[in-house]
N, C-alpha and C positions, 0 to 999 in steps of 0.2 A: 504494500500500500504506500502513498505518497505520503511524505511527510510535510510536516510545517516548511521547512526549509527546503528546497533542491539541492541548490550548493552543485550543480552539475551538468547545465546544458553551454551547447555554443552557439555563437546568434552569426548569421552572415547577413549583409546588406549591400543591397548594390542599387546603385541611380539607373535612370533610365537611357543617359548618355553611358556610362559604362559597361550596359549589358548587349549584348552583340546584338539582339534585336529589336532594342528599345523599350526594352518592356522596363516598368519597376521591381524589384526581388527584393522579399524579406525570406530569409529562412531559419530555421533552427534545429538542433537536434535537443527534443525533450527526452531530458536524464533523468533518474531519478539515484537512491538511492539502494535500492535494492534490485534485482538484475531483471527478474520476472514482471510486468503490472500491466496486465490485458487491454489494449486500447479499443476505438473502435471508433470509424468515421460515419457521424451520421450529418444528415441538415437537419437544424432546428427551424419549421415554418412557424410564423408568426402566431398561433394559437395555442402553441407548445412553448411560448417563451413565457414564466411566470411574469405575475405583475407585481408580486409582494414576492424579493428574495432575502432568505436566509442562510447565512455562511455554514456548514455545519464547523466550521472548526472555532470559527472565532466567536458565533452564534451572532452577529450585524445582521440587522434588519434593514432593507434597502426596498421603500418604493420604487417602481419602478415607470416609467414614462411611456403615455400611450401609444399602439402604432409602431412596433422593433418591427424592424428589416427581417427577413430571411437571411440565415447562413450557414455556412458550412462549418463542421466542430470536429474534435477531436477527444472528447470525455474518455475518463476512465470506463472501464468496463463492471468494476465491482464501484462502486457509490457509496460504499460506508464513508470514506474521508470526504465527499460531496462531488462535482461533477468535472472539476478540472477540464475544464473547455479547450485549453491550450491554443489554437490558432485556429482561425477561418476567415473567409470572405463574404460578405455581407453581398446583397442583393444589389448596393450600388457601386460594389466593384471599390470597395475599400477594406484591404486585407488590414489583419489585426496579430499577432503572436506573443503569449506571454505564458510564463517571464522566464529570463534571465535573471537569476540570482547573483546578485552583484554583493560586496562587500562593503562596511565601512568603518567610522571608527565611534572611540568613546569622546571624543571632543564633540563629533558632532551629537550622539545620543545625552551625552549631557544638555546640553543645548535643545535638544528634540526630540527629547524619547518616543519608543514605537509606544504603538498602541494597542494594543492585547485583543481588544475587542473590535479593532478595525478592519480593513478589508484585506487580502491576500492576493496570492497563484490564483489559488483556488476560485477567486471569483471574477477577477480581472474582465475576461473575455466575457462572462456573461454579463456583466451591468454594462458595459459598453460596447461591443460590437453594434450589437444589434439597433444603435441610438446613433450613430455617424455617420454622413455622408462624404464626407473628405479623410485624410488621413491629419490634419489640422483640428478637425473637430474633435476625432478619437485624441489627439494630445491633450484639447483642452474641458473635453468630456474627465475626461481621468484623473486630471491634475483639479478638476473643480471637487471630484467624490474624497481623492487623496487629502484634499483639505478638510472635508468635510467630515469623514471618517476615519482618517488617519492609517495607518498600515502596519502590522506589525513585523515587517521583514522588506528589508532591500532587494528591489527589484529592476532590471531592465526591460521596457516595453518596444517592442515595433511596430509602426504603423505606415503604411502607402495607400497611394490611391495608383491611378495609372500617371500623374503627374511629378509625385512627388513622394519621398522617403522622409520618414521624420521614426526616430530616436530617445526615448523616455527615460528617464532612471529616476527613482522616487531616492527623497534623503530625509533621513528622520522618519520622524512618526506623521509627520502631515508636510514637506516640502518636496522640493522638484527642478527639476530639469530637460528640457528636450531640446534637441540638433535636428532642424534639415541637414539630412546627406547632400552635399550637392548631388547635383544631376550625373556629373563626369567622376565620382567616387564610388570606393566601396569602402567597407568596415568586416572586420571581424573583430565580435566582441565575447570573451568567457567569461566566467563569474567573479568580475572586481568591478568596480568601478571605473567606466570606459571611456567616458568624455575628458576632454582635457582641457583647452584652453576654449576659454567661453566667451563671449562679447554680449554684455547686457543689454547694450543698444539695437545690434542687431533686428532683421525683420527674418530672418533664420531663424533664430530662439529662441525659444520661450521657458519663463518661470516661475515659481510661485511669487506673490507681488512682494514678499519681506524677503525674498531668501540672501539678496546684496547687501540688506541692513543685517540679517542675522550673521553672516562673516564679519561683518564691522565691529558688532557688537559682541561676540563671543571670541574673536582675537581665533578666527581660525585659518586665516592665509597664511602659508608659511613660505607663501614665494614674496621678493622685494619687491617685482613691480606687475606681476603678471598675476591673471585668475585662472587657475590649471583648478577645475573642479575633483578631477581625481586627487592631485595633491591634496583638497581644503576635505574633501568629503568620501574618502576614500580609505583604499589600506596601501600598505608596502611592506609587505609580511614575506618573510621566510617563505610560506605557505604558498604566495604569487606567484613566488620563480618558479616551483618545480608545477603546480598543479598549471596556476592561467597562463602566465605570459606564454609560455611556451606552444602554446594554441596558439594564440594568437601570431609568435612569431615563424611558425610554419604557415599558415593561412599567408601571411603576409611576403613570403618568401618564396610561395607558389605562384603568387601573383602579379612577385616582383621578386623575381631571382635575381637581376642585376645589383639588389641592395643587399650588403652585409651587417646582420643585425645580429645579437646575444638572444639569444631563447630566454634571460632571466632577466632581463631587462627592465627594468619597474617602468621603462616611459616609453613605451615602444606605441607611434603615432595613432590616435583615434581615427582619423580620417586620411586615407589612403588611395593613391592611383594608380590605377593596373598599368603594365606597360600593353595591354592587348585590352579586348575586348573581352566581357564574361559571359559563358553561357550558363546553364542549367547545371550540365554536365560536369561543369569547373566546380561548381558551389557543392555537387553532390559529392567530388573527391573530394573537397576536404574538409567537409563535415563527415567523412569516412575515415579519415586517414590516422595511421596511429605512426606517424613521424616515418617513411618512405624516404630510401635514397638519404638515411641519416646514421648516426652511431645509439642514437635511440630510437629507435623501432621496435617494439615488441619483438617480432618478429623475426628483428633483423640477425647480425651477426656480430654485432656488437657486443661488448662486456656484460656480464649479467647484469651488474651495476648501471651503465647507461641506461640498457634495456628497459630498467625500473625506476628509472630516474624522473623519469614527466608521464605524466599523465596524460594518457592519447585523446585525440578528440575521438573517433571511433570506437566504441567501450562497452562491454557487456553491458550496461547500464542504459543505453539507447535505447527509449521504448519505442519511440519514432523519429523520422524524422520529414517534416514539412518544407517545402520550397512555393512560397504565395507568390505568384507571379498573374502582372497586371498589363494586359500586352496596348499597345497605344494603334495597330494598324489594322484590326479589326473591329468589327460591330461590339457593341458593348454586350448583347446576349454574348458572348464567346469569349471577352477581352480575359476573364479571371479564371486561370487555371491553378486547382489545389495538386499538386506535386506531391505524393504521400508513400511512405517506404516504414515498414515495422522492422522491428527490431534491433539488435546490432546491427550498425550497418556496412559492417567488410563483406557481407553476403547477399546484398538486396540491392535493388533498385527502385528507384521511385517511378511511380505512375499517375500520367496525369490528367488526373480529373477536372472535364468543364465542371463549374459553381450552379450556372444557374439554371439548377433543376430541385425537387421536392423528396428526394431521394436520393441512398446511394448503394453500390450493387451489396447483398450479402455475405461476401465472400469476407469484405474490408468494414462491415458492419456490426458482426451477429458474434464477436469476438467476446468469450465468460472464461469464467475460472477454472474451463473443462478443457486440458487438451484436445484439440481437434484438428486433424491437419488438412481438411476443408477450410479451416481460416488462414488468411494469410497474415497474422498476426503468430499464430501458432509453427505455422511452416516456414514462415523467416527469422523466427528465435532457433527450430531446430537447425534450420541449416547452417545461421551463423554457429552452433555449436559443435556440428560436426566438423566445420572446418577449420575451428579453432583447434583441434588434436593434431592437424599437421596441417597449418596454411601453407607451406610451401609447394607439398603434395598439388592440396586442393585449388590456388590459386589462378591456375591459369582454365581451370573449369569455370572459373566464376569469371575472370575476362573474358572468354567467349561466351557468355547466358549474358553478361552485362551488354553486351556490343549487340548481339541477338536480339535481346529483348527489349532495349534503347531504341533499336533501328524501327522494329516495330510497333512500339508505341509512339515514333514520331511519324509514321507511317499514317496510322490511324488518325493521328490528331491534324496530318496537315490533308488527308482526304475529308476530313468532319469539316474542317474551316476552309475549303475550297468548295464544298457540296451547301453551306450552309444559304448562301444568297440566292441558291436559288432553290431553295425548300419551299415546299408545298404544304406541308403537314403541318404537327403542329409542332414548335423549336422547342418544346422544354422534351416530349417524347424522342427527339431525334438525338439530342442529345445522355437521355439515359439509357438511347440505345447503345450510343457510344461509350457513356463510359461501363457498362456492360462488357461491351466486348475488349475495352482494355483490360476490367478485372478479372475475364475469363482468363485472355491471353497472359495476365500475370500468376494465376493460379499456374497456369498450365506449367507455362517456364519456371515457377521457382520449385517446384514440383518433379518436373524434368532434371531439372538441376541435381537437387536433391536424392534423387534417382541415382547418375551418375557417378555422385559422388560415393553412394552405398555401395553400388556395384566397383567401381574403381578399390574403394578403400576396405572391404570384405581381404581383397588380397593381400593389404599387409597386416593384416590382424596377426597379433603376437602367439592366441591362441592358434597353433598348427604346427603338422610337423610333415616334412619335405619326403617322403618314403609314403609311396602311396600302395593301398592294395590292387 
């Protein structure tokens, strides 16, 4: 089950000029802390969205505002901790993802302590998704409840429309902060505190209206002449170097190899630009990647020591991982694609589902506490575990099932969006035909896969003996 804290996903973001086809991308891989926790992608239609919600953890009562949007969700599958919504796209084509558990310190909890009974993870996406029509409004939807009901744990939020990427991190028990990305940027962000040098004046960002008095007034800058928010409201712990930075300075080194950076780095740049263009593909490797082509790789061939040294972004601990993408040269029925991949993800692929439809297939849906490998929740935790007993072995099975089943899920998605204008039927049924036959074709392949991999790996099994009768 989820806890109060995560303390364990990575956030990717990328502008609309940055990403090879102009679309906006928010992604994340939600972590938790235990390896197991059943997800399951449904839509919430408007009739199904409470009007009065209650936190089960923190127990906050939150009216709620007439008329929510339709969108797409990512909830736990067992409900006792409450419904962990985690990321989706709302019906006006304003993607949402939370949170990022960030870090901070006791300067500023003295100054602003949390608030035990205020809002979380857990509720984020549901009091706001559903109430936004830009990714502007979701910053300042949030940041108005965050004041109002304060938070008991540090969080990073992301929000996009198809225009625009914006940035959240709540501080204290009731303040805040958000960044537009630019357009020609991206970000990778892990569990610290990610923003750095901030401009108050700005029409870029926004934050709570005392948070410039409350630095003044509690003597929390420790820079002479500059506002580095992670410095004022942040950590720089032991704990950074080997768990966050190092996320972040592989991300950043994959997509900017030209620059030589420290993996332990406490100041390693919030805002980033590729030397190329980013696609889908790019953001999927490396929110998969547990240090490749490095002396720490799990996997790799490095000292055991290295080997254990940072903490991978790709992790048994991956319940899912999302990629919200908001495409700007299509019809807006088709602009918002949910990207969605379970499990660890060294062994899966994401697949990508149109938003705006009333359903979604049962395969990525109907996911409980019951082993079943009809789900794909269940058959992408299995396979990444078998191929965790020898990735080397298994590896290049799962380069070819990822090339395969990539090729043909873009296959599907660019015949749906060249067949859609000239649809005759009705566009929400065409579409959950499509994403139908992408959930089929991903059962099928990680299934296949998995296959493969039993029959291949049967022959080195330890139990045997080479004298046969």
């Amino acid at each position: 089950m989820k806890k109060r804290i995560h303390g364990s996903c990575t956030t990717i973001l990328v502008g609309k000029k940055a990403s090879i086809d102009g679309s906006t991308i928010i992604s994340r891989n939600d972590d938790g802390h235990e390896a197991l926790d059943p997800q399951r992608f449904v839509v919430v239609n408007p009739e199904e969205q409470p009007k009065y919600y209650q936190s089960v953890i923190s127990k906050v009562k939150i009216e709620l505002p007439n008329n929510p949007l339709r969108y797409t969700s990512i909830p736990n599958a067992i409900l006792t901790n409450g419904t962990w919504a985690t990321a989706g796209i709302n019906s006006e084509n304003v993607a949402m993802s939370a949170t990022e558990t960030i870090t901070t310190n006791s300067r500023v909890l003295g100054a602003d302590p949390f608030v035990q009974d205020g809002i979380g993870e857990e509720d984020i996406v549901t009091i706001v998704l559903p109430y936004i029509k830009s990714a502007r409004e979701g910053v300042t939807r949030l940041g108005e409840l965050l004041e109002e009901y304060g938070t008991y744990e540090p969080n990073g939020i992301a929000f996009s429309d198809t225009q625009e990427v914006w940035w959240l991190e709540t501080i204290g028990g009731h303040h805040w902060a958000a960044v537009r990305i630019p357009d020609d940027a991206y970000v990778v962000a892990p569990n610290r505190m990610n923003i750095d040098d901030f401009d108050f004046n700005s029409t870029d960002t926004m934050c709570s209206v005392d948070l410039e008095e409350m630095i003044t007034k509690y003597h929390l800058n420790p820079d002479f002449e500059k506002v580095n928010l992670r410095h004022i409201f942040g950590s720089s712990s032991i704990k950074d170097t080997v768990y966050n930075n190092p996320r972040t300075w592989f991300g950043q080194r994959y997509f900017n190899p030209e620059i030589h950076q420290d993996p332990m780095d406490q100041n390693l740049p919030f805002i980033c630009y590729a030397n190329r263009k980013i696609s889908v593909e790019d953001v999927k490797y490396v929110l998969s990647s547990h240090f490749e082509n490095t002396d720490y790789d799990v996997y790799g061939s490095g000292t055991e020591d290295k080997r254990k040294l940072f903490r991978p972004i790709g992790i048994n601990r991956n319940h899912n991982v999302h990629i919200l993408q908001l495409r700007n040269d299509l019809p807006s029925e088709i602009a918002g694609i949910h990207w969605l991949a379970y499990g660890a993800n060294t062994f899966n692929t994401v697949v990508p589902f149109y938003v705006n439809v009333g359903d979604t297939p049962d395969s990525f849906k109907n996911a409980n506490g019951t082993f079943d490998l009809n789900n794909m929740y269940w058959l992408s935790c299995t396979t990444a575990l078998l191929g965790d007993t020898d990735y080397d072995f298994y590896v290049d099975m799962r380069n070819s099932y990822e090339l395969e089943a990539m090729s043909i899920y873009r296959k599907i998605q660019n015949n749906t969006d060249e067949e859609f204008n000239n649809l005759k039927g009705n566009p929400e049924d065409y579409l959950l035909n499509a994403n139908q036959k992408l959930a089929d074709e991903a059962l099928r392949l990680q299934t296949k896969l998995l296959g493969e991999m039993v029959i291949a790996g049967s022959e080195k099994m330890r139990l045997r003996y080479n004298l046969n009768d």
